[in-house]
N, C-alpha and C positions, 0 to 999 in steps of 0.2 A: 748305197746311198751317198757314201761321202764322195766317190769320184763323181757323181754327178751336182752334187752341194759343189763340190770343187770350180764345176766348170760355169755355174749358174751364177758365182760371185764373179765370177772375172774379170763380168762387165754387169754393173750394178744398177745404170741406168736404162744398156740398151735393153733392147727385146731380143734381136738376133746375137744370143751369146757365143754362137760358132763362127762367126764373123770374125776372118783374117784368124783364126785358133793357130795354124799352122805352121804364122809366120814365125810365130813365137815359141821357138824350138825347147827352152829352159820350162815352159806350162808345159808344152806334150811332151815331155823327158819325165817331171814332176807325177802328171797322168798316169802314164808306162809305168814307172816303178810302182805307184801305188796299187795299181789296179794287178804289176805282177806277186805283190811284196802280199796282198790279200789272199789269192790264190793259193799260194805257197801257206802264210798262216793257215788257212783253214783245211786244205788236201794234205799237207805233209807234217805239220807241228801239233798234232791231235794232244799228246799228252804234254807236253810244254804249255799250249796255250789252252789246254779244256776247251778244245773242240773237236767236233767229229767229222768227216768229209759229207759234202753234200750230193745228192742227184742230180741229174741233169735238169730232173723238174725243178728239183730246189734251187739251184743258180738260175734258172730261167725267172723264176717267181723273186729271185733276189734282183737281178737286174731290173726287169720289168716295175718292180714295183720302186726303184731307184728313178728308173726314168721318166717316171710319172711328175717327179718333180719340175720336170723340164717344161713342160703345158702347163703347170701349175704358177710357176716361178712366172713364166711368161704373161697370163690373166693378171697376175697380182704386181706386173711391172705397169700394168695398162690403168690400174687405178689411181686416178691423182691425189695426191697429198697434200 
């Protein structure tokens, strides 16, 4: 959920938060590591960080339920203030 809270704030008014993402190499540099540095926490640092490796279902169900923010983030930019 945090790289996708990540990408939702980036741009806080628009609606298309992927809009020009690319150009801006230091946020997908920022991205990348996070999304590698998680990875690694949770597959390889089980007794450092007290966690266990997941399933393939279980990252699937982690991501998916991350990206739900994305359609959500989006209704709730459409609402006036």
């Amino acid at each position: 959920m945090q790289l996708f809270n990540e990408v939702n704030s980036r741009e806080m008014e628009k609606e298309d938060v992927l809009d020009g993402i690319w150009k801006n190499k230091v946020f997908v540099s920022v991205i990348a590591a996070t999304a590698v540095f998680q990875v690694i926490i949770i597959e390889c640092l089980g007794t450092f960080a007290n966690t266990s490796p997941l399933t393939a279902n279980q990252w699937f169900f982690s991501v998916f339920t991350g990206f739900l923010s994305m359609p959500i983030a989006k209704y709730l930019k459409r609402v006036p203030v």
